[in-house]
SESE-599400 format. One record per residue: residue in one letter; y, z, x of N, C-alpha, C, O in turn. Coordinates in nm, 2 decimals, padded with zeros to 4 digits, always signed. Layout:
<atoms>
<atom code="A" n_Y="Y" n_Z="Z" n_X="X" ca_Y="Y" ca_Z="Z" ca_X="X" c_Y="Y" c_Z="Z" c_X="X" o_Y="Y" o_Z="Z" o_X="X"/>
...
</atoms>
This chain:
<atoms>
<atom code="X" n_Y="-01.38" n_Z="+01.47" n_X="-03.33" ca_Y="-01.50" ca_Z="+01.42" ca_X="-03.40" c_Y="-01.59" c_Z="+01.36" c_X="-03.29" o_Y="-01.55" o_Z="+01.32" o_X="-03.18"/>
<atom code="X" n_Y="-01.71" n_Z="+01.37" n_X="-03.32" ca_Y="-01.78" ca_Z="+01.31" ca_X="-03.23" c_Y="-01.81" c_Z="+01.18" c_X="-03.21" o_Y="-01.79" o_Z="+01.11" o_X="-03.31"/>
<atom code="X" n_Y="-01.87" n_Z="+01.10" n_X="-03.09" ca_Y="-01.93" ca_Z="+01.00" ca_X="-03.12" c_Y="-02.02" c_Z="+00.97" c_X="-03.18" o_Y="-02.13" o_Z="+01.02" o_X="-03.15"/>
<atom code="X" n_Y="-02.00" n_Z="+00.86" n_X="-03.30" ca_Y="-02.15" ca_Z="+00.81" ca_X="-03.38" c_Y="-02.15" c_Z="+00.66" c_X="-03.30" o_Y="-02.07" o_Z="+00.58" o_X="-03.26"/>
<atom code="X" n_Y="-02.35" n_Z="+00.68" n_X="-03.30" ca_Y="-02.40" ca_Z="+00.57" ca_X="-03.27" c_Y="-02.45" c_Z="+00.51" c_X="-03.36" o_Y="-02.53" o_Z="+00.59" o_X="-03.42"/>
<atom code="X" n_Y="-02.46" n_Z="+00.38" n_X="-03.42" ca_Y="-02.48" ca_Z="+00.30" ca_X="-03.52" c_Y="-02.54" c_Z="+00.20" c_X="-03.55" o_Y="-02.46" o_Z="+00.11" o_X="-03.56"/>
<atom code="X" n_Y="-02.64" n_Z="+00.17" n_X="-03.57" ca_Y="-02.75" ca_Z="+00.05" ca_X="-03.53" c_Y="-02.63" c_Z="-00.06" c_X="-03.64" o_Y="-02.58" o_Z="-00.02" o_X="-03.74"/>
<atom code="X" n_Y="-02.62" n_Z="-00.23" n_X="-03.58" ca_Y="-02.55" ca_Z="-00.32" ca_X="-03.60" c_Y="-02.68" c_Z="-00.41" c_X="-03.71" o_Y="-02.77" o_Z="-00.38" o_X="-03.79"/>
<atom code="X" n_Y="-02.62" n_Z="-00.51" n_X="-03.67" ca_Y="-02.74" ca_Z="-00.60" ca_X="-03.77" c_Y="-02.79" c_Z="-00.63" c_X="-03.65" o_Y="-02.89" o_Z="-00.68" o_X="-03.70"/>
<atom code="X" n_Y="-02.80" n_Z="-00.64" n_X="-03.54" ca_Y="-02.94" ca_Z="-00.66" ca_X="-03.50" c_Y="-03.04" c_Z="-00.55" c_X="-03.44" o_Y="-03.02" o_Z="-00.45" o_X="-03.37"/>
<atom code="X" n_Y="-03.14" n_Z="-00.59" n_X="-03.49" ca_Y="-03.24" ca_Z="-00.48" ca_X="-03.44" c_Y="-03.23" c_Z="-00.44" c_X="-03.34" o_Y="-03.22" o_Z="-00.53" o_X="-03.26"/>
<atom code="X" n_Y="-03.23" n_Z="-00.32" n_X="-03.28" ca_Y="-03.27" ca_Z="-00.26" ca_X="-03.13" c_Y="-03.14" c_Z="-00.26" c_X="-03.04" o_Y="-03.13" o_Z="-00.24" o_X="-02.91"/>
<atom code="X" n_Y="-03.04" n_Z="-00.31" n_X="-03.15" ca_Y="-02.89" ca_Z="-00.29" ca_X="-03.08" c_Y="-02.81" c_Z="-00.14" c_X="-03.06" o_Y="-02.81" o_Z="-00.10" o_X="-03.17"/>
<atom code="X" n_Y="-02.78" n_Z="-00.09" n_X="-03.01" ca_Y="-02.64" ca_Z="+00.04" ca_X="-03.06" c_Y="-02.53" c_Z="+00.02" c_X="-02.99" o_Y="-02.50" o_Z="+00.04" o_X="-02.88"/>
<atom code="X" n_Y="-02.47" n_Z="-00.01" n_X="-03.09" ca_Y="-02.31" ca_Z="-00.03" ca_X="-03.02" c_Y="-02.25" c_Z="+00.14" c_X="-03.08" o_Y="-02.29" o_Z="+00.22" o_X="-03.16"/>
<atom code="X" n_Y="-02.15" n_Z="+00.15" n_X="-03.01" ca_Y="-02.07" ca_Z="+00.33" ca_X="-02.98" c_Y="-01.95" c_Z="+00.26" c_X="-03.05" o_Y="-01.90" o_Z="+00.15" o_X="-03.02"/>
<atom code="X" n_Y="-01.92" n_Z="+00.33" n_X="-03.13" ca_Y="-01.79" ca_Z="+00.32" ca_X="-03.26" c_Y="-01.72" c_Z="+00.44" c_X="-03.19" o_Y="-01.76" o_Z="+00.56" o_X="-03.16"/>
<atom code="X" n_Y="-01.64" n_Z="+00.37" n_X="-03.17" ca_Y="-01.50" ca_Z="+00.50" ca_X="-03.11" c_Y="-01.41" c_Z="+00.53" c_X="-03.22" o_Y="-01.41" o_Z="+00.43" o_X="-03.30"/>
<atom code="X" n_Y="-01.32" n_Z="+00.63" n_X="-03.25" ca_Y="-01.26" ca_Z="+00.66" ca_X="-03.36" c_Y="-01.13" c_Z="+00.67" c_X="-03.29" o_Y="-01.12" o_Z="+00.72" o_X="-03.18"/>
<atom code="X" n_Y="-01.00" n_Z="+00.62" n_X="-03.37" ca_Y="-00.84" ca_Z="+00.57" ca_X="-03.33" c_Y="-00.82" c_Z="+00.72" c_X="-03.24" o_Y="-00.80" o_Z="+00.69" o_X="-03.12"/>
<atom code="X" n_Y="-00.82" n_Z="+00.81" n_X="-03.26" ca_Y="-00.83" ca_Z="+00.94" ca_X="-03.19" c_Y="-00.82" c_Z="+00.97" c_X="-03.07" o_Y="-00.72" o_Z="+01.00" o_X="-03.00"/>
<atom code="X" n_Y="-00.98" n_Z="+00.96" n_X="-03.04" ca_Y="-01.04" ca_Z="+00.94" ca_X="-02.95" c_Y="-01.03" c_Z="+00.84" c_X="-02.82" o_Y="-01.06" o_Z="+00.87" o_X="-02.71"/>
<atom code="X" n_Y="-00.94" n_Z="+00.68" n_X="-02.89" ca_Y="-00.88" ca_Z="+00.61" ca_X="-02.81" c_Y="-00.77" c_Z="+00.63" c_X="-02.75" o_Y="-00.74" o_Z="+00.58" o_X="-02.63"/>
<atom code="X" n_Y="-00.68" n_Z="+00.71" n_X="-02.82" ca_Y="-00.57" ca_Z="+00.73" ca_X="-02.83" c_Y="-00.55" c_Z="+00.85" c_X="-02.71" o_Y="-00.46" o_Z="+00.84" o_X="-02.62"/>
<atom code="X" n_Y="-00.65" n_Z="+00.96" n_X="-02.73" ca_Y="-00.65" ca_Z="+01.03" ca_X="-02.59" c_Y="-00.72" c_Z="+01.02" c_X="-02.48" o_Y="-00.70" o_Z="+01.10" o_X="-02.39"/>
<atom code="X" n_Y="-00.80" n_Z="+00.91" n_X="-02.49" ca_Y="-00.84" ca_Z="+00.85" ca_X="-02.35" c_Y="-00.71" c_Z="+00.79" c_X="-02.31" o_Y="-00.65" o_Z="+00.84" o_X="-02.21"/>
<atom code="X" n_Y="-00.66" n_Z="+00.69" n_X="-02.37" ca_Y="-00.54" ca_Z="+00.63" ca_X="-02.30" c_Y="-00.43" c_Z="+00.74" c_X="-02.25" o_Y="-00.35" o_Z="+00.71" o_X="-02.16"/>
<atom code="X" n_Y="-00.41" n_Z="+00.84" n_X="-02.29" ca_Y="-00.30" ca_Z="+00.95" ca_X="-02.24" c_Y="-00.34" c_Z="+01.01" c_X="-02.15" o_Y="-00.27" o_Z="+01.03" o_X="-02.06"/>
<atom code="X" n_Y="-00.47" n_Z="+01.04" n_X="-02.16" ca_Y="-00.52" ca_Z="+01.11" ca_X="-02.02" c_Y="-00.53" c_Z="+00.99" c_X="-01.90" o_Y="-00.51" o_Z="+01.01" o_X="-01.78"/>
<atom code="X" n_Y="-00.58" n_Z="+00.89" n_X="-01.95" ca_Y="-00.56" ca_Z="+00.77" ca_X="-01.84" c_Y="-00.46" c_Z="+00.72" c_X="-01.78" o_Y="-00.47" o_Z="+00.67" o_X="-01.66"/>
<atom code="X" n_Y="-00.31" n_Z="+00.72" n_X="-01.85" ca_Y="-00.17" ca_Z="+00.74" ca_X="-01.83" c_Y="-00.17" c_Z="+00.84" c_X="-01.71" o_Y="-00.19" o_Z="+00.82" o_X="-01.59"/>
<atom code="X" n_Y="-00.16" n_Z="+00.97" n_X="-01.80" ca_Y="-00.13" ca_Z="+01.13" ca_X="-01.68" c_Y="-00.21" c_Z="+01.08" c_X="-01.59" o_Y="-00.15" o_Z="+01.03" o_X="-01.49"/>
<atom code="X" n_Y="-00.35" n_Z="+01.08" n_X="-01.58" ca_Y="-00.36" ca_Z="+01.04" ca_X="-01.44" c_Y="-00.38" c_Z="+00.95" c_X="-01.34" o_Y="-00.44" o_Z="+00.96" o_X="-01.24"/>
<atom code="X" n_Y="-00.30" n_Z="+00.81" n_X="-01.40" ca_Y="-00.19" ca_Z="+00.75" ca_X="-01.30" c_Y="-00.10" c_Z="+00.77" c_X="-01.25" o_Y="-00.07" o_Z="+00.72" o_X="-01.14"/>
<atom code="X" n_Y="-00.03" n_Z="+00.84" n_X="-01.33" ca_Y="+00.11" ca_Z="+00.88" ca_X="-01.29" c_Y="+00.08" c_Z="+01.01" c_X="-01.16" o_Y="+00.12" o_Z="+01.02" o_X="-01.04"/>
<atom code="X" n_Y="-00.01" n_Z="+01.10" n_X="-01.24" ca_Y="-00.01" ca_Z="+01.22" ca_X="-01.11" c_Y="-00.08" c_Z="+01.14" c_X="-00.99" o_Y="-00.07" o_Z="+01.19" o_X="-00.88"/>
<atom code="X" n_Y="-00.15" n_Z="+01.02" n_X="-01.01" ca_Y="-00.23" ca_Z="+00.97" ca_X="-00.84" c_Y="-00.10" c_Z="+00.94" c_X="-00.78" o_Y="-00.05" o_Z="+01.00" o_X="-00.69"/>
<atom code="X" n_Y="-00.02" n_Z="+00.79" n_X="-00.85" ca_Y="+00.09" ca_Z="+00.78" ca_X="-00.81" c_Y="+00.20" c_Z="+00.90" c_X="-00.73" o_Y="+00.24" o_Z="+00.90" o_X="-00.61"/>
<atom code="X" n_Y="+00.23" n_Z="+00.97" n_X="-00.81" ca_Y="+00.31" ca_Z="+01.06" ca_X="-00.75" c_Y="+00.27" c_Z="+01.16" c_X="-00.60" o_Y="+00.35" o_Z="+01.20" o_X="-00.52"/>
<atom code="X" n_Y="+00.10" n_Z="+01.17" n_X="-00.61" ca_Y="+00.06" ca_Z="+01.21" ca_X="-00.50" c_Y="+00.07" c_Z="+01.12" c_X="-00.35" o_Y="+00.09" o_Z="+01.16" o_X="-00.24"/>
<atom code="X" n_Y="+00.04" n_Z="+00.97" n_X="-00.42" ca_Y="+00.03" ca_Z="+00.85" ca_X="-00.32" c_Y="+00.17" c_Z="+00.83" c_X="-00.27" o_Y="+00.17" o_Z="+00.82" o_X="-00.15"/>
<atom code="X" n_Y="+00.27" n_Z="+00.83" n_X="-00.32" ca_Y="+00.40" ca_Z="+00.88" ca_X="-00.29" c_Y="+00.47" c_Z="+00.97" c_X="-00.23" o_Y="+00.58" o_Z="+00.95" o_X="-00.18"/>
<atom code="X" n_Y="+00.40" n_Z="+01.11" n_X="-00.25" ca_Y="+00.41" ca_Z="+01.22" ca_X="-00.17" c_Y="+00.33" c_Z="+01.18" c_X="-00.08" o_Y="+00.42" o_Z="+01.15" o_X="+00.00"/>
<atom code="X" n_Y="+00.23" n_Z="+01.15" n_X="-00.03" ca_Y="+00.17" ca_Z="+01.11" ca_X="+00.11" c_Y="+00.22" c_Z="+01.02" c_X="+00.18" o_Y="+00.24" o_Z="+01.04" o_X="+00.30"/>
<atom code="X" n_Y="+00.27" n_Z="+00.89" n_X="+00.13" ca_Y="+00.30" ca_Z="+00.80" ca_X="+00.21" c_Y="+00.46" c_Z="+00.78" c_X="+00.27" o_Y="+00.50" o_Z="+00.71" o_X="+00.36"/>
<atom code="X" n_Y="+00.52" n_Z="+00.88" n_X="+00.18" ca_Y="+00.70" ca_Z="+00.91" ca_X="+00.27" c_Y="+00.67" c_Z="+00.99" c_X="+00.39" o_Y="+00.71" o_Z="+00.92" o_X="+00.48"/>
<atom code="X" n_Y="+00.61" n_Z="+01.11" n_X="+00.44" ca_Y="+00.60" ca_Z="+01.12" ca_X="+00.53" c_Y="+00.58" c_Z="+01.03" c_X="+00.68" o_Y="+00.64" o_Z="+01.03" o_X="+00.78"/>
<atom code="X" n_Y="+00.46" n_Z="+00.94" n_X="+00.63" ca_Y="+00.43" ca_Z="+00.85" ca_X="+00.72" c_Y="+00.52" c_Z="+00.71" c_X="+00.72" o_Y="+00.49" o_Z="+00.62" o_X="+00.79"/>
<atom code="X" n_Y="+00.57" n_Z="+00.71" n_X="+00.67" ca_Y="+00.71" ca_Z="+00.60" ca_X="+00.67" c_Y="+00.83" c_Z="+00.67" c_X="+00.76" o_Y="+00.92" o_Z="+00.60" o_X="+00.81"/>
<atom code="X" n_Y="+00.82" n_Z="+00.81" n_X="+00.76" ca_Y="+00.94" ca_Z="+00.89" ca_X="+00.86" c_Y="+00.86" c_Z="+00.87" c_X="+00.97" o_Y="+00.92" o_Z="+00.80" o_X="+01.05"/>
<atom code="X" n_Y="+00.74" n_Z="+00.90" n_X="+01.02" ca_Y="+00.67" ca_Z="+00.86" ca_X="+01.13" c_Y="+00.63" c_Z="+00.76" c_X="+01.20" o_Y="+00.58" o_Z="+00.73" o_X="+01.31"/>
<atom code="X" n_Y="+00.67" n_Z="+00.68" n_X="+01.09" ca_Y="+00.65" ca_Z="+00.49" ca_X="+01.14" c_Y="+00.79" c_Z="+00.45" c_X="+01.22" o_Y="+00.79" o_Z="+00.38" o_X="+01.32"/>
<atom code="X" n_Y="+00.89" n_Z="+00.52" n_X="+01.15" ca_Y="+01.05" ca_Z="+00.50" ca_X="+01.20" c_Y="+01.06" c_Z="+00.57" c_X="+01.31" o_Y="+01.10" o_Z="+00.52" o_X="+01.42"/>
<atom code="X" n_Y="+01.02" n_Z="+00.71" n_X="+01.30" ca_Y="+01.04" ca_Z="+00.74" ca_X="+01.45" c_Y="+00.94" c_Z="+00.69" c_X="+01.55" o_Y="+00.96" o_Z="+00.74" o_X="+01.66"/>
<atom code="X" n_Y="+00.85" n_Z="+00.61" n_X="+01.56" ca_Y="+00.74" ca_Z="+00.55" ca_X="+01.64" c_Y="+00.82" c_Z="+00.44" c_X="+01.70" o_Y="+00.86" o_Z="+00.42" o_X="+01.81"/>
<atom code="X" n_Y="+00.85" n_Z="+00.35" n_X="+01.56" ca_Y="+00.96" ca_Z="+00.29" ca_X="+01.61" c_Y="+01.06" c_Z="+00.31" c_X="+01.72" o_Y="+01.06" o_Z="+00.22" o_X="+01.81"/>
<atom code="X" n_Y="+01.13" n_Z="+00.42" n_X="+01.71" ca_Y="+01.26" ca_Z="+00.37" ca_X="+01.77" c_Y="+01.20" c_Z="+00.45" c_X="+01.91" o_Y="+01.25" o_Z="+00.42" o_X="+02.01"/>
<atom code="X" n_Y="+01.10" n_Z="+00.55" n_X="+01.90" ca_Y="+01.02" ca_Z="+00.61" ca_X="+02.02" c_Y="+01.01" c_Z="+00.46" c_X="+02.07" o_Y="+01.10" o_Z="+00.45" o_X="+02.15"/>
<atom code="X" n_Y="+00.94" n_Z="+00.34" n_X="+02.06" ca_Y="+00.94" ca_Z="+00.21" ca_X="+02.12" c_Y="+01.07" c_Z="+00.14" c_X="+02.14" o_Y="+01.11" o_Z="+00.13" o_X="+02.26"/>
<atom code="X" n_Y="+01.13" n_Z="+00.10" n_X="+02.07" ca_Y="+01.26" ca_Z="+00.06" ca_X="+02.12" c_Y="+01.34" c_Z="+00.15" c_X="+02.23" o_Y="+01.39" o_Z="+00.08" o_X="+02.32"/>
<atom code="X" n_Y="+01.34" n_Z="+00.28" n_X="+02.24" ca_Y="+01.38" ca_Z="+00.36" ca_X="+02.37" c_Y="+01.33" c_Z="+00.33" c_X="+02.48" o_Y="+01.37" o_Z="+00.29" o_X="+02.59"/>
<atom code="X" n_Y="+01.23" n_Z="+00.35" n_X="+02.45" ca_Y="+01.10" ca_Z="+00.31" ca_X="+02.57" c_Y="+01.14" c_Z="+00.18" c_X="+02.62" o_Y="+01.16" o_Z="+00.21" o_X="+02.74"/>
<atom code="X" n_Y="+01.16" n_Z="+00.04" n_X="+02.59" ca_Y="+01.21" ca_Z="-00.07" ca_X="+02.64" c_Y="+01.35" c_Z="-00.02" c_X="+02.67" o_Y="+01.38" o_Z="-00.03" o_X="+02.79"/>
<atom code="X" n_Y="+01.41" n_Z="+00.02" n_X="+02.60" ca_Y="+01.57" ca_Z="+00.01" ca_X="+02.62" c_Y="+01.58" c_Z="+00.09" c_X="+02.78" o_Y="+01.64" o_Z="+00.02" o_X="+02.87"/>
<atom code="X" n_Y="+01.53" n_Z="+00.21" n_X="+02.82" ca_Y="+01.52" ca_Z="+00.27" ca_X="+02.93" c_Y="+01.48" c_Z="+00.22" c_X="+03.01" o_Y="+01.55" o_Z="+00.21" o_X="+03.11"/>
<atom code="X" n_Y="+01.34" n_Z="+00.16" n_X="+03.01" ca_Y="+01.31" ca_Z="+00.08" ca_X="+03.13" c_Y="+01.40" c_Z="-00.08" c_X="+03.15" o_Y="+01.40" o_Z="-00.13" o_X="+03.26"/>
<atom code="X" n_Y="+01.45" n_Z="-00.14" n_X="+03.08" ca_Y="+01.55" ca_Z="-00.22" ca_X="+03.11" c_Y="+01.66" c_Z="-00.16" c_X="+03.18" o_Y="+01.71" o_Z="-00.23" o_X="+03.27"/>
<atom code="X" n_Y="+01.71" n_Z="-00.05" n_X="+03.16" ca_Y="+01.85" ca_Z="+00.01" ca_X="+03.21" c_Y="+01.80" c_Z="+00.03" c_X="+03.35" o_Y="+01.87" o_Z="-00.01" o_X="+03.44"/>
<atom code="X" n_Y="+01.68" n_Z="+00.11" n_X="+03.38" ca_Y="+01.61" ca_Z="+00.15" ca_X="+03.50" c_Y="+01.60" c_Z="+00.07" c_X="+03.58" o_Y="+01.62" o_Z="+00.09" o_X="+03.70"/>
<atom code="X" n_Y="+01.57" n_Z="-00.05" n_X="+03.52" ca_Y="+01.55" ca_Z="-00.16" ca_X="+03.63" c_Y="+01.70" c_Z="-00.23" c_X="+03.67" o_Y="+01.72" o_Z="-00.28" o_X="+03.78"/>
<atom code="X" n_Y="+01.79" n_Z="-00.22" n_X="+03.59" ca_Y="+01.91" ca_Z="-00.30" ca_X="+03.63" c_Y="+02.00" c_Z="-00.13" c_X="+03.70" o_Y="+02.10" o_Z="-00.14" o_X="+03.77"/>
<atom code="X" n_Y="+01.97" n_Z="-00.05" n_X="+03.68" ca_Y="+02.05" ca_Z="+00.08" ca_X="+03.77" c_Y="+01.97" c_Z="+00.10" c_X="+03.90" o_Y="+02.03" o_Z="+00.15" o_X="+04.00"/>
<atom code="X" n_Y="+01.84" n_Z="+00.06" n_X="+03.91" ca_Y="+01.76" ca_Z="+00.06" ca_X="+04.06" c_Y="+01.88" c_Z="-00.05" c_X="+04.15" o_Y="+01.91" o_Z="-00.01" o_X="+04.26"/>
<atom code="X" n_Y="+01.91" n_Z="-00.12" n_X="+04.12" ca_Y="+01.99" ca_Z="-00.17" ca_X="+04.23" c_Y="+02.16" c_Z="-00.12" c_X="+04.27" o_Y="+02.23" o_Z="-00.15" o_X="+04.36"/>
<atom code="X" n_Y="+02.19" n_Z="+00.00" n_X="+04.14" ca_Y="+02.26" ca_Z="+00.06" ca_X="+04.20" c_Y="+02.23" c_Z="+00.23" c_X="+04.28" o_Y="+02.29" o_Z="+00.33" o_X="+04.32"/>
<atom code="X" n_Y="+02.11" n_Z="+00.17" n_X="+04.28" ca_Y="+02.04" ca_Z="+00.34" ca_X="+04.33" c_Y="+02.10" c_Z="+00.49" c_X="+04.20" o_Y="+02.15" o_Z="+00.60" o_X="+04.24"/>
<atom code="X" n_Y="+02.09" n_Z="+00.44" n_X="+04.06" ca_Y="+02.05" ca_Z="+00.50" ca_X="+04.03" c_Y="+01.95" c_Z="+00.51" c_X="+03.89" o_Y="+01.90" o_Z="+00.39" o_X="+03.87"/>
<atom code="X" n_Y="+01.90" n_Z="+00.59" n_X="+03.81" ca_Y="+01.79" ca_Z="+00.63" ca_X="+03.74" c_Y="+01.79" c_Z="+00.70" c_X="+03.60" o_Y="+01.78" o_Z="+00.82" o_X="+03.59"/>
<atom code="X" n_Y="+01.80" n_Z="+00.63" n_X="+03.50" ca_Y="+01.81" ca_Z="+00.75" ca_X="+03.40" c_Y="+01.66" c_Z="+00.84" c_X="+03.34" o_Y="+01.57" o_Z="+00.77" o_X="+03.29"/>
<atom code="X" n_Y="+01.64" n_Z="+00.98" n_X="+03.36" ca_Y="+01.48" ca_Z="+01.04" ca_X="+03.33" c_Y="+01.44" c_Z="+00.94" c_X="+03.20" o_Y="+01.50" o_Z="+00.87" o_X="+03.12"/>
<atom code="X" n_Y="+01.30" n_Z="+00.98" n_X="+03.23" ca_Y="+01.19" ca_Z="+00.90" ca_X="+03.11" c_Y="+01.15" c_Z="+01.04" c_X="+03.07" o_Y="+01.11" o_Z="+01.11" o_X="+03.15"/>
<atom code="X" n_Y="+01.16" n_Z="+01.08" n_X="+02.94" ca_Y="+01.14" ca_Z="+01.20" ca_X="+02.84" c_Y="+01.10" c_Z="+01.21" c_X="+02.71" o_Y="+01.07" o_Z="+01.09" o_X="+02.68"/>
<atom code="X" n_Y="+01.08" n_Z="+01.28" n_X="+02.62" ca_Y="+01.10" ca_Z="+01.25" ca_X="+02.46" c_Y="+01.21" c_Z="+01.26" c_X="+02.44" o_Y="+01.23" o_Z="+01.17" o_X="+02.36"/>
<atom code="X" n_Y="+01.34" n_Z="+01.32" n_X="+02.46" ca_Y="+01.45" ca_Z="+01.34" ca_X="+02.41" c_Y="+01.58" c_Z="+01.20" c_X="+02.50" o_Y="+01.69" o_Z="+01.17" o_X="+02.48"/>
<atom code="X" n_Y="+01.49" n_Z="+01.18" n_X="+02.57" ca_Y="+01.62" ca_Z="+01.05" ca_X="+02.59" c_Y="+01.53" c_Z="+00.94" c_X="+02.55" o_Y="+01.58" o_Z="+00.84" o_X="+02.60"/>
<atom code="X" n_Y="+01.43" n_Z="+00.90" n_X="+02.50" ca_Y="+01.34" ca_Z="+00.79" ca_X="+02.46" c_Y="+01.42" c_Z="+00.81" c_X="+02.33" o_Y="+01.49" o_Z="+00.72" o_X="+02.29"/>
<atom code="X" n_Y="+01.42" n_Z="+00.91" n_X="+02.26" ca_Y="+01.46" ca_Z="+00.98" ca_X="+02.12" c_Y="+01.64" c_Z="+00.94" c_X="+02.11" o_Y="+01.71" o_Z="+00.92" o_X="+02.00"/>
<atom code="X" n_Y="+01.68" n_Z="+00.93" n_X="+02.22" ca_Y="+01.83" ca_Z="+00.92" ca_X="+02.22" c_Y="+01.86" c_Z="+00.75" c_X="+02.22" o_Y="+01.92" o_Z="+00.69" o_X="+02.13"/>
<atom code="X" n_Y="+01.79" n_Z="+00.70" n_X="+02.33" ca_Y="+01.81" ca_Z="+00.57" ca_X="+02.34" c_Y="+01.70" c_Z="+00.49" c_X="+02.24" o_Y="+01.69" o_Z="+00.37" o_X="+02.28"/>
<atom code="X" n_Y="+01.64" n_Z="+00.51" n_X="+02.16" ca_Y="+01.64" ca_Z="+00.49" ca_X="+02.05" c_Y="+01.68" c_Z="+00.48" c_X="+01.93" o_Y="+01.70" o_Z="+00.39" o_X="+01.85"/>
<atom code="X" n_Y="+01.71" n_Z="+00.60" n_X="+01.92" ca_Y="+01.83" ca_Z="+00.57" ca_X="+01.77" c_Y="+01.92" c_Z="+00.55" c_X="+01.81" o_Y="+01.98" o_Z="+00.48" o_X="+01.72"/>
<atom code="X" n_Y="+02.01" n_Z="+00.57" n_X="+01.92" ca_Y="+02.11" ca_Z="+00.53" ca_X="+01.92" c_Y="+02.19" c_Z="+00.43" c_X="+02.02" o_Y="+02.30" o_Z="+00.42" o_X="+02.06"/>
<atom code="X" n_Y="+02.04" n_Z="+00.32" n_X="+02.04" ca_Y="+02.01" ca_Z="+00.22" ca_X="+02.12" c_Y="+02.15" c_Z="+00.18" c_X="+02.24" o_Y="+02.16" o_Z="+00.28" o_X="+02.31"/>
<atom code="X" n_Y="+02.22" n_Z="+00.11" n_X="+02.26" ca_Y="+02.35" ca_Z="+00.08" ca_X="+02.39" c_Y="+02.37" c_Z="+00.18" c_X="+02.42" o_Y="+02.32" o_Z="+00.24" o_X="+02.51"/>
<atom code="X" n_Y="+02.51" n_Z="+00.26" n_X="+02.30" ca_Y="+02.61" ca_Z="+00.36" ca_X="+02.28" c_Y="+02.48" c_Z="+00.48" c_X="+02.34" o_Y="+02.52" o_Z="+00.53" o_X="+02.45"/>
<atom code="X" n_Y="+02.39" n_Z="+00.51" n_X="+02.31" ca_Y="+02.30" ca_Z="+00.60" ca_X="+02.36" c_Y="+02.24" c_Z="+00.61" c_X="+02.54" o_Y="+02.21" o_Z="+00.70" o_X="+02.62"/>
<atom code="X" n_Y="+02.22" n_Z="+00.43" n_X="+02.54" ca_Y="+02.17" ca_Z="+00.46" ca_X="+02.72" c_Y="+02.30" c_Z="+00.52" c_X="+02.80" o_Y="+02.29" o_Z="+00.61" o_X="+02.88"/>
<atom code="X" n_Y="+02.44" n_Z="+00.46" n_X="+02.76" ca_Y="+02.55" ca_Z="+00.46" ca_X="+02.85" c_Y="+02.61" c_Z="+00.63" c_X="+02.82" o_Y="+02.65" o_Z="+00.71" o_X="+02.90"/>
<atom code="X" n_Y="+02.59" n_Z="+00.65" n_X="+02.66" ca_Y="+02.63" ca_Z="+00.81" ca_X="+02.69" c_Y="+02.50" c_Z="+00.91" c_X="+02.79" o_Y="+02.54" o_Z="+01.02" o_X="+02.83"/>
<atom code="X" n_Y="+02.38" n_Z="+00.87" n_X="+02.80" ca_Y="+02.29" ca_Z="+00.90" ca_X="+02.89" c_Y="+02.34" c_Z="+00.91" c_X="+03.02" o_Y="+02.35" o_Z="+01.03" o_X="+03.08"/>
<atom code="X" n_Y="+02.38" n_Z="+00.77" n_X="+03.10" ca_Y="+02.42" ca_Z="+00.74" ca_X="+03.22" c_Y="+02.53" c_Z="+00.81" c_X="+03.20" o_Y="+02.51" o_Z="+00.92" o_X="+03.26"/>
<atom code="X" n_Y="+02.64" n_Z="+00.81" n_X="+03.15" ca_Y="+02.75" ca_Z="+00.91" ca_X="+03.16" c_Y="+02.71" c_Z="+01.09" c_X="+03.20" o_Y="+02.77" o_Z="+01.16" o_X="+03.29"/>
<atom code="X" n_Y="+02.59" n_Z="+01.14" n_X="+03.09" ca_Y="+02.58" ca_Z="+01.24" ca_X="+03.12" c_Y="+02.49" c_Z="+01.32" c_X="+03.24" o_Y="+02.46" o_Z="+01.44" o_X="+03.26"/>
<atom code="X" n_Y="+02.46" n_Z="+01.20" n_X="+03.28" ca_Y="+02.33" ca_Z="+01.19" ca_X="+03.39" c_Y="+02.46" c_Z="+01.24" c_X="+03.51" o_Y="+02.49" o_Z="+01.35" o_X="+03.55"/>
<atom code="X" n_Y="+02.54" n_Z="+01.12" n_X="+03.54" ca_Y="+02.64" ca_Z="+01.09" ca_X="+03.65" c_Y="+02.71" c_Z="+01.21" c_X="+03.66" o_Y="+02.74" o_Z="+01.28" o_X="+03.76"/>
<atom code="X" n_Y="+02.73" n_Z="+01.25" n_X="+03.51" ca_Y="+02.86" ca_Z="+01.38" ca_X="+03.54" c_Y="+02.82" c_Z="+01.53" c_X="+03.55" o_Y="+02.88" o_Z="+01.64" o_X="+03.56"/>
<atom code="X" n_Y="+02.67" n_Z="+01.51" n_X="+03.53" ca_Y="+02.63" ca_Z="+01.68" ca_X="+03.55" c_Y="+02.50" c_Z="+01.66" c_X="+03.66" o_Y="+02.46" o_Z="+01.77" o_X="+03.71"/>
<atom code="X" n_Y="+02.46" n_Z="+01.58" n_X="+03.70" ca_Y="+02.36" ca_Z="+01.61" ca_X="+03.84" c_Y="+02.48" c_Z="+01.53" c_X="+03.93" o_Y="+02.46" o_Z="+01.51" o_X="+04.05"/>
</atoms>
């Protein structure tokens, strides 16, 4: 049905009479598309929460190495600065620099 416009009791007024309908499928289509924003805003923002974590622990490596670097310079030795051991001694922060230094020592 369509919208009727309706002059009220005061002169030179129009108020818009909506019919139960017509409310009824605004609010459903106003539902669906919250839910589909939602679901999209959710599909966008898990990615960048995987990228936040690996940024993360990319920073935590990065400290963890150069601490190790500095306390192995006095044994004259060095573990490389890379993505894949920043990557290492980050997620797998101690247990990670020492299996580094292990694998540094036993293959160069």
């Amino acid at each position: 049905m369509p919208h009727i416009l309706v002059e009220k009791s005061l002169p030179g007024v129009l108020v818009l009479e909506w019919n139960l309908q017509m409310n009824m499928l605004m609010i459903v289509v106003a539902g669906v598309t919250a839910l589909v924003a939602v679901f999209f805003l959710t599909a966008l923002f898990k990615p960048l929460a995987v990228l936040l974590k690996l940024a993360l622990y990319a920073v935590t490596g990065v400290i963890l190495l150069a601490i190790s670097n500095f306390i192995l310079g006095f044994l004259d030795m060095h573990l490389a600065v890379n993505f894949f051991t920043i990557l290492i001694a980050g997620v797998l922060q101690v247990p990670g620099i020492i299996m580094l230094l292990i694998i540094s020592q036993w293959f160069i």
